[in-house]
N, C-alpha and C positions, 0 to 999 in steps of 0.2 A: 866422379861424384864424391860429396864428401862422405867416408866412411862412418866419421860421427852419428851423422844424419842419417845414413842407411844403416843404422844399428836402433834404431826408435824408432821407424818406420813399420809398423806392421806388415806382414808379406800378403796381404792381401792387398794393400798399396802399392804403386809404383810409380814412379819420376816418368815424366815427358817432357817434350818440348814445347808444345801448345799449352798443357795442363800441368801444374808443379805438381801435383798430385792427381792419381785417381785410381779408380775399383771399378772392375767391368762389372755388369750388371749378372745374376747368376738367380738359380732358379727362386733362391732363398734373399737376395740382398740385389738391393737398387744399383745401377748406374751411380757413381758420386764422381764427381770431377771438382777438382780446385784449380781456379787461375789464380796464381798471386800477383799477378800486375795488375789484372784488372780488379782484385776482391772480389771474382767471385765463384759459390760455391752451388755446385747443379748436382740436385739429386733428382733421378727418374727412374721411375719401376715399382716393383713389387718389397715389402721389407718385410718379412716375417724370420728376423734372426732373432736367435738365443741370446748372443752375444752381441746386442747391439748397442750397448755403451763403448764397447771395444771397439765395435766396430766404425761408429761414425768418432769417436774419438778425436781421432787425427785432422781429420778435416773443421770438426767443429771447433778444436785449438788455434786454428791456422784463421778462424773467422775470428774469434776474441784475439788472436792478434791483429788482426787489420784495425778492430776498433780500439784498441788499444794505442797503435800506431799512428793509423792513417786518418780516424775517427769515423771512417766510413765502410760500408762493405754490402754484397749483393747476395741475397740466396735465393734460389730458383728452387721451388719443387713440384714436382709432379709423381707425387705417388699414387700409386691406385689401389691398392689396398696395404695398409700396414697393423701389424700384429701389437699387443700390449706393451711388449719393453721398447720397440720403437715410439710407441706414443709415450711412455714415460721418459726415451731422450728427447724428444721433441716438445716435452713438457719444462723439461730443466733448461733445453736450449732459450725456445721463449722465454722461460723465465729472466735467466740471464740475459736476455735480448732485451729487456724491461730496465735491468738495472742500468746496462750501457746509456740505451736511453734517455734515461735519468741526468746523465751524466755531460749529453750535447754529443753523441756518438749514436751515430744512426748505422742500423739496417734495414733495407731495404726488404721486403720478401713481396716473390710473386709465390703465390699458391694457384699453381694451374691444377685444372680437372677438366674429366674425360668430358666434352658436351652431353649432357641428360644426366649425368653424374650426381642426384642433386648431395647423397651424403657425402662426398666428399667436398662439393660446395658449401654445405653448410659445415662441416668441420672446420675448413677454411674461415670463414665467417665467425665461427666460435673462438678460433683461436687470437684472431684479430678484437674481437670485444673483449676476450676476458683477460688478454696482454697488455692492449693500450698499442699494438704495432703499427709501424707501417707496412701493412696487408695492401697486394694488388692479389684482387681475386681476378682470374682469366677463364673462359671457356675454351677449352682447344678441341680439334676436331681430331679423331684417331685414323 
């Protein structure tokens, strides 16, 4: 691997062959996976970090490059409960998700939730009205 590139990696990250990047899922921080072939980025779990500009950092750089690049890209989530500084990344993410946008550079997001879940459905929902996104809201079964 290249040592460059494993020097800016956070050590909670780590290189795969399926996934260019990802972070197991842990009591405090979600599941994150990045494919970079396909653009796309899979968040699942629970987010209640301190640290979570740090933390999803890497992954959400790796998405403004695809649209950057490719003009395109995918983000999956299914959180089920997350804490205030994840909803302020997820605020500046959207946002920026808004400017691309803007620009003829799409992403896609699906926003899954737990079935009967309804505030996480409607968060979902909020977030796609008050963006302008391309929101797929999903019900999934647990």
């Amino acid at each position: 691997m290249n040592t460059a590139l494993e020097s800016i990696i956070p050590s909670n990250v780590t290189l795969s062959t399926r996934w260019s990047m990802e972070s197991p899922e842990t009591t405090e921080s979600p599941s994150v996976r990045y494919n970079r072939e396909d653009r796309l980025l899979i968040v699942s779990g629970n987010s209640s970090l301190e640290n979570a500009e740090d933390f999803y950092r890497p992954f959400v750089d790796q998405v403004y490059d695809d649209l950057h690049e490719k003009r395109s890209a995918s983000v999956d989530f299914h959180l089920r409960v997350f804490g205030p500084k994840t909803a302020k990344v997820l605020f500046k993410f959207f946002e920026n998700l808004k400017y691309f946008r803007l620009r003829n550079r799409a992403a896609k997001i699906t926003w899954k939730y737990d079935m009967g879940d309804e505030s996480m459905r409607e968060l979902g929902e909020a977030f796609s009205e008050l963006f302008d996104l391309n929101f797929e809201l999903k019900a999934v079964v647990r």
